[in-house]
C-alpha positions as CSV (number, residue, x, y, z in Angstrom):
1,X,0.0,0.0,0.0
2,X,1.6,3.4,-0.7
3,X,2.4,5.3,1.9
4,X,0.5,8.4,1.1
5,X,-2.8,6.4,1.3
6,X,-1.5,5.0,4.7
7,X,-1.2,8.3,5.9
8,X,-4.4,9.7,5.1
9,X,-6.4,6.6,6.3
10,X,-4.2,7.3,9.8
11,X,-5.6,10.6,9.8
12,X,-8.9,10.0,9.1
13,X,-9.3,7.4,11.4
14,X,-8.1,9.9,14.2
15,X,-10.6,12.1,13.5
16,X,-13.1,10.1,14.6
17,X,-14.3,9.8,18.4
18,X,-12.7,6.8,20.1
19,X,-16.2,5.7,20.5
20,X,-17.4,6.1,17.0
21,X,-14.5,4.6,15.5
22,X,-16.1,0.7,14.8
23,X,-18.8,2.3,13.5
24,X,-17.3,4.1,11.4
25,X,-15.2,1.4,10.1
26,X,-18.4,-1.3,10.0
27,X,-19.8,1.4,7.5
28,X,-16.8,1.4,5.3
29,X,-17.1,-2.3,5.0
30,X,-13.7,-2.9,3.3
31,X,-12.4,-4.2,6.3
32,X,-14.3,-7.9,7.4
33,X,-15.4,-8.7,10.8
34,X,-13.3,-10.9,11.6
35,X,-10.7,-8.1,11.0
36,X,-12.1,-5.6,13.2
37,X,-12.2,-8.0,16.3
38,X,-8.2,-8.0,16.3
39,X,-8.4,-4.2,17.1
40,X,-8.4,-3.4,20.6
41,X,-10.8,-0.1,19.9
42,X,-10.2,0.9,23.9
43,X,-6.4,1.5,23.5
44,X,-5.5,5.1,22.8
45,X,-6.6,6.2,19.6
46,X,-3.0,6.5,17.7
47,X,-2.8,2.7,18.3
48,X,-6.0,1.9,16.7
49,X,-5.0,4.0,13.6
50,X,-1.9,2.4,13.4
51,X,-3.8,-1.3,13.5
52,X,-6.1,-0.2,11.0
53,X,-3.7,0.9,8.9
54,X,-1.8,-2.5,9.0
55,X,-4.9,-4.4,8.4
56,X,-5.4,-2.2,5.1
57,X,-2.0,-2.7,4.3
58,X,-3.0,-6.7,4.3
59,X,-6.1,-5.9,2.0
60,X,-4.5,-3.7,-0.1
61,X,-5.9,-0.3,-0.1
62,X,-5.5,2.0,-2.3
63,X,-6.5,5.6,-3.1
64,X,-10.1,5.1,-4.2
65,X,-10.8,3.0,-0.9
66,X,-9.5,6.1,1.7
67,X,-12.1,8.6,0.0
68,X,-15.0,6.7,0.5
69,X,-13.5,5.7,4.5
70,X,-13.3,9.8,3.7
71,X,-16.8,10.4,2.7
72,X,-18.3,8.3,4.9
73,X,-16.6,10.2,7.4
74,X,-18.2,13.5,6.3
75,X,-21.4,12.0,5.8
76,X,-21.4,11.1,9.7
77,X,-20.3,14.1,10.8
78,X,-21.4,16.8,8.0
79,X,-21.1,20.0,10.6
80,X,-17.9,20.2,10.4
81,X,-17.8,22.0,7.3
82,X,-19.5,25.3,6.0
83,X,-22.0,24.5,3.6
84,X,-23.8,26.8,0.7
85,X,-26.7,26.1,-1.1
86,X,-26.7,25.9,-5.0
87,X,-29.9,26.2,-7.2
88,X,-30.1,25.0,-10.7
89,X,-32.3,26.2,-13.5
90,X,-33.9,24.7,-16.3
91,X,-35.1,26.5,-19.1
92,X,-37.9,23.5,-20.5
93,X,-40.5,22.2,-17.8
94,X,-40.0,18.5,-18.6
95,X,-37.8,16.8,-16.2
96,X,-35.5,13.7,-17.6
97,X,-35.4,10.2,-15.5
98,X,-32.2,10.5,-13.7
99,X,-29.4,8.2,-14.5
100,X,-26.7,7.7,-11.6
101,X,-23.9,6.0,-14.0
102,X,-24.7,8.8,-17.0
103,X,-24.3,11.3,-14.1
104,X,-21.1,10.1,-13.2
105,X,-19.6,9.6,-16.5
106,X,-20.1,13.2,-17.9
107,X,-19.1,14.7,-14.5
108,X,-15.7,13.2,-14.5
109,X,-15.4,13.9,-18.3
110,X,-16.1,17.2,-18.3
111,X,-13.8,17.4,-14.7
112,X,-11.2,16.2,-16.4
113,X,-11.0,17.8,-20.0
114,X,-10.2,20.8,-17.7
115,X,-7.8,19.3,-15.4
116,X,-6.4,16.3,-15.9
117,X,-4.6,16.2,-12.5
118,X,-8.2,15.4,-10.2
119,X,-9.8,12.2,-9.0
120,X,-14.0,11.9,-8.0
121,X,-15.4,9.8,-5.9
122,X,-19.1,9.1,-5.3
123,X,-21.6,7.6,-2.9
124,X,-25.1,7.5,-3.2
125,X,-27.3,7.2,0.1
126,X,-30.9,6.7,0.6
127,X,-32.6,9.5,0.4
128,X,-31.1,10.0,-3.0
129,X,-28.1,12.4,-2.1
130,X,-25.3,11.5,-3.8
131,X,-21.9,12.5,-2.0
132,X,-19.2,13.6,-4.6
133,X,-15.6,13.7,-3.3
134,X,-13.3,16.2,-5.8
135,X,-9.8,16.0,-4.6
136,X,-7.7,18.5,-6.7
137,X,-4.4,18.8,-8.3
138,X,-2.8,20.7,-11.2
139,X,-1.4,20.9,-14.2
140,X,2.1,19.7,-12.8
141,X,0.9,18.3,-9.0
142,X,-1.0,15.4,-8.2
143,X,-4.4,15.5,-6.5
144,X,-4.5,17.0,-2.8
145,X,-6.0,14.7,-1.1
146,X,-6.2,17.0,2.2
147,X,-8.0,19.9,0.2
148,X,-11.1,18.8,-1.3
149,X,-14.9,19.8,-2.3
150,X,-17.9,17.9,-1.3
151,X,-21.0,18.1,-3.1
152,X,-24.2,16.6,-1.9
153,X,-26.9,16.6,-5.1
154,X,-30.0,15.6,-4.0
155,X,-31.4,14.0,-7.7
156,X,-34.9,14.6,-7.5
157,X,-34.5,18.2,-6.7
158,X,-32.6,21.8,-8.4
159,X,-30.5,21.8,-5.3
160,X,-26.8,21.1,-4.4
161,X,-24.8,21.6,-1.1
162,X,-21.5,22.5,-1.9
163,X,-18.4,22.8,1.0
164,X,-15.9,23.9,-1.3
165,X,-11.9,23.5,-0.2
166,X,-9.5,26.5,-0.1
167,X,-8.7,26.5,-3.8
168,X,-12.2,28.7,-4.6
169,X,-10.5,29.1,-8.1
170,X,-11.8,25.3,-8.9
171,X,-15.3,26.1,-7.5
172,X,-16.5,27.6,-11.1
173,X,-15.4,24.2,-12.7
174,X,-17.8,22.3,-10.3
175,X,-20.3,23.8,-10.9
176,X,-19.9,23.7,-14.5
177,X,-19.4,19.7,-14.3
178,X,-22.5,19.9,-11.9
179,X,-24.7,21.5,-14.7
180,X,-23.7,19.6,-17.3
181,X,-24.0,16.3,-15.5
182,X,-27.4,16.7,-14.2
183,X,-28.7,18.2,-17.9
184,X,-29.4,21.9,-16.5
185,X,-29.2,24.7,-17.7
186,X,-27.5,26.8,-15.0
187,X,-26.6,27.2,-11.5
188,X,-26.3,29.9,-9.0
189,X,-25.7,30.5,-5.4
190,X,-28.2,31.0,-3.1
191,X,-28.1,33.2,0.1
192,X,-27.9,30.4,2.2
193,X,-24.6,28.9,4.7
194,X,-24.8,26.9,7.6
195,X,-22.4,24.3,9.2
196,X,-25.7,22.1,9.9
197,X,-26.2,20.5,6.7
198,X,-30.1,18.3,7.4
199,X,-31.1,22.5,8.1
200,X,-29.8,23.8,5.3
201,X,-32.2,20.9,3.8
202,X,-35.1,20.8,5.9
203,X,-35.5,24.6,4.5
204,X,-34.9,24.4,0.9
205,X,-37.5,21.4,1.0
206,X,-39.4,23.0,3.4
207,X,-39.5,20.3,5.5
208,X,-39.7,22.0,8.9
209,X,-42.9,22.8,10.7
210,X,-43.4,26.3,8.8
211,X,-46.4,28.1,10.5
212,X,-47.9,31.2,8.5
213,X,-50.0,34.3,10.1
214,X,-53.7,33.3,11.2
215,X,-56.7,34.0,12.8
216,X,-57.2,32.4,16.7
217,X,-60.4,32.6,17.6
218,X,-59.6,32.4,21.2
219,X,-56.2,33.4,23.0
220,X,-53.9,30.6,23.3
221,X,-53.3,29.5,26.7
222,X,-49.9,30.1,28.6
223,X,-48.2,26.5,29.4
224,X,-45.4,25.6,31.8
225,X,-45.1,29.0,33.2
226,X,-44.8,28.7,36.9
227,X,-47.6,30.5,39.2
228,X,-47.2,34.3,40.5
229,X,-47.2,35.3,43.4
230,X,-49.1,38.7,43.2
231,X,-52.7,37.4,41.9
232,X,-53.1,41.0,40.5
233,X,-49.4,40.9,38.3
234,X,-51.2,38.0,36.6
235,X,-54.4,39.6,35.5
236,X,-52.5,42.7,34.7
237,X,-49.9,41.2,32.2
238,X,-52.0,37.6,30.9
239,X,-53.4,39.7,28.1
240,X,-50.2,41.2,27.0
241,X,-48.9,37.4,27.6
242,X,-51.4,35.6,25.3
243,X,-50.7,38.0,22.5
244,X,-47.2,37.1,22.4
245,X,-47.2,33.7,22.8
246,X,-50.2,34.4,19.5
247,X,-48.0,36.3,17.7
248,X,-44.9,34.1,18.1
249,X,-46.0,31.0,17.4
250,X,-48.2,32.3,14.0
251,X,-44.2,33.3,12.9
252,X,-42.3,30.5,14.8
253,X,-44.6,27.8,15.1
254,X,-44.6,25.2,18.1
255,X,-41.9,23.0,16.5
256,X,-38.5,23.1,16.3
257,X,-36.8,26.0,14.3
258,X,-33.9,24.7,11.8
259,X,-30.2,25.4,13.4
260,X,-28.6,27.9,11.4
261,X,-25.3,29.8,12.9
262,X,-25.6,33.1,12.1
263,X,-27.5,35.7,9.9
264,X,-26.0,39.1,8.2
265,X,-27.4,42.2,7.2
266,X,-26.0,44.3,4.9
267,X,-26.8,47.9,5.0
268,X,-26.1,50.2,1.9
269,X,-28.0,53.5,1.8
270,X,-27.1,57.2,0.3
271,X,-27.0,60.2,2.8
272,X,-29.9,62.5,2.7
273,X,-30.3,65.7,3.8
274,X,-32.0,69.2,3.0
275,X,-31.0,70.5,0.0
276,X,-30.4,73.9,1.4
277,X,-27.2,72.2,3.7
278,X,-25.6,71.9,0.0
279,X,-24.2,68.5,1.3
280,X,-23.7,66.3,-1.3
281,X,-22.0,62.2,-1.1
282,X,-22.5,60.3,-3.8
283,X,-20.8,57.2,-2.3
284,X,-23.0,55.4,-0.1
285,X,-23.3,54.9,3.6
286,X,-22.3,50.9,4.4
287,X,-22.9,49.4,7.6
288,X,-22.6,45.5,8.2
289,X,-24.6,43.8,11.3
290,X,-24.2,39.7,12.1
291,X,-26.7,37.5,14.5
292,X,-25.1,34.6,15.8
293,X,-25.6,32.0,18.1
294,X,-25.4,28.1,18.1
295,X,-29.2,27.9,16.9
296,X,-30.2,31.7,15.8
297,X,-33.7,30.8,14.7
298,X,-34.3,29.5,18.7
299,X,-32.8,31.9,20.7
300,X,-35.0,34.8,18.0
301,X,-38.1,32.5,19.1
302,X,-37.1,32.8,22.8
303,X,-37.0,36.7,22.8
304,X,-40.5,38.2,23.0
305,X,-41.6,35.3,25.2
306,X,-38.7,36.2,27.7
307,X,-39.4,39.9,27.8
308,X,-36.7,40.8,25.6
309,X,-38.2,42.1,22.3
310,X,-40.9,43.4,21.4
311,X,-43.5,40.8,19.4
312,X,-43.8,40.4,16.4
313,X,-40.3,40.5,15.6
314,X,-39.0,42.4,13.1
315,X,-40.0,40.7,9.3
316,X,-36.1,41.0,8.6
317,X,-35.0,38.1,11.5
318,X,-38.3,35.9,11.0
319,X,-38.2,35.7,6.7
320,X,-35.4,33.7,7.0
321,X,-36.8,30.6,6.6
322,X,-39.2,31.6,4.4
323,X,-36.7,33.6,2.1
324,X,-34.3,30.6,2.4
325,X,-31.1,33.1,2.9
326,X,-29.6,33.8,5.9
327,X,-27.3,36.5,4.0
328,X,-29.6,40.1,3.4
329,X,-27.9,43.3,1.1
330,X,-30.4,46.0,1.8
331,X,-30.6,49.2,0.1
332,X,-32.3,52.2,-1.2
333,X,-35.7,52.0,-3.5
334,X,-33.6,53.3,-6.3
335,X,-31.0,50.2,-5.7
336,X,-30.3,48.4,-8.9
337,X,-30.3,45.2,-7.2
338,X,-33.4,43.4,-7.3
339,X,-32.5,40.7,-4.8
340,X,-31.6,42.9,-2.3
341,X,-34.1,44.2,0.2
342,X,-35.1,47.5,0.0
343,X,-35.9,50.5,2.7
344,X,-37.7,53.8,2.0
């Protein structure tokens, strides 16, 4: 086995938790069981590396085996990386029955008339994402194996999830391969990042438990809030109460929100004033303003229940689910951007 394929299964297998590691490994299936009950997986973790990389010395393993241990690896663990969502367009409204080895073939051709120096691996899983692996190289280097894109097309859908590596020169010939592969016509990238790739998912599909405005008939009643003390605190505030706990769940809904890191606002407007000041600035005013928190869209839900914001929350922090973007540009009415969000 060559030693650079030694070396990268070693350090895969070290990224995974001590725990996790026979799982992991079970999943990969290109070592038997037999094989994996030689490996003592509660010695420290360098020695288990070091015994699965002798057994995969004894099987033979080559390149092509280490990126799916690689992929598989991502697949478990897809937060790790910082994911953005790609939309691709079709011109015609009839849709083609998609054909997994076609796929395959005219994404590594098209790959590789523009650089010969790459190698693609795939993986299809059940819910019919298929994993693409593009480790790159150039015209005089061999493929990097340590800085690669993933790409996770789901092929019933426009959509791709794309964690590209630190070349971003390369990205514009994935996406090319992309389009061409999966017979679209184009491709662009949508507002949308997040390390937490099943969000990033449950959104674009809207799969989450999405709650628009409505009319309640009758207020809706408080739940697990503990009992006052002052009887006449509670009559004074309950109305105020039910209307919040109304207005938040008719935006938030009483599910779970999608996790999603952060959100930013980009502010772009032109200075006005009286014409009389004779100030004139033709170059606009910018101003940049970033949410963040381990699950934004919860701790937003939390805030006019706690006493913390007024409800309902500004449209700006509750379309993002709705808009599927968690990136905003907003500028003036006259803004020749029609994407962007606009402000009198």
């Amino acid at each position: 086995m060559d030693e650079i394929v030694a070396e990268y299964i070693r350090r895969t297998v070290l990224k995974i938790p001590r725990d996790e590691v026979l799982t992991v490994l079970q999943k990969w299936g290109f070592l038997s069981e037999s094989q994996l009950q030689t490996i003592n997986f509660h010695q420290v973790k360098d020695s288990i590396s070091q015994d699965v990389v002798h057994l995969c010395e004894e099987n033979s393993a080559d390149i092509k085996q280490a990126a799916v241990l690689d992929i598989i690896y991502n697949h478990t663990y897809p937060n790790k990386k910082l994911w953005s969502v790609y939309q691709m367009q079709k011109t015609e409204e009839e849709t083609e029955c998609f054909n997994l080895v076609d796929f395959r073939k005219k994404f590594k051709r098209h790959l590789r008339s523009a650089l010969k120096n790459v190698t693609v691996n795939f993986k299809e899983y059940e819910d019919n994402a298929i994993w693409i692996r593009i480790a790159w190289g150039t015209p005089f280097t061999k493929p990097n194996q340590y800085k690669t894109s993933y790409a996770v097309y789901h092929s019933q859908t426009p959509y791709v999830f794309i964690s590209a590596s630190v070349l971003k020169s390369n990205l514009p010939l994935l996406c090319q391969a992309l389009v061409v592969a999966s017979k679209y016509q184009g491709i662009r990238q949508m507002d949308l990042r997040g390390h937490c790739l099943d969000s990033l998912k449950d959104i674009v599909f809207k799969r989450y438990n999405q709650n628009f405005p409505t009319y309640c008939p009758r207020p809706l009643q408080e739940r697990n809030v503990a009992p006052e003390t002052d009887v006449r605190i509670v009559y004074e505030h309950i109305n105020e109460k039910q209307r919040i706990l109304r207005l938040n769940q008719e935006v938030f809904s009483d599910g779970p929100q999608p996790k999603l890191e952060f959100a930013q606002y980009k502010l772009e407007t032109m200075f006005k004033s009286d014409p009389k000041m004779n100030v004139l600035d033709k170059d606009p005013f910018r101003c940049l303003v970033k949410f963040s928190s381990p699950n934004l869209l919860e701790s937003l839900k939390s805030l006019a229940p706690a006493g913390m914001a007024d409800a309902p929350l500004s449209p700006l922090l509750t379309c993002i689910p709705q808009k599927a973007r968690n990136y905003f540009k907003i500028r003036d009415k006259n803004s020749s951007f029609p994407e962007s969000l606009v402000i009198p």
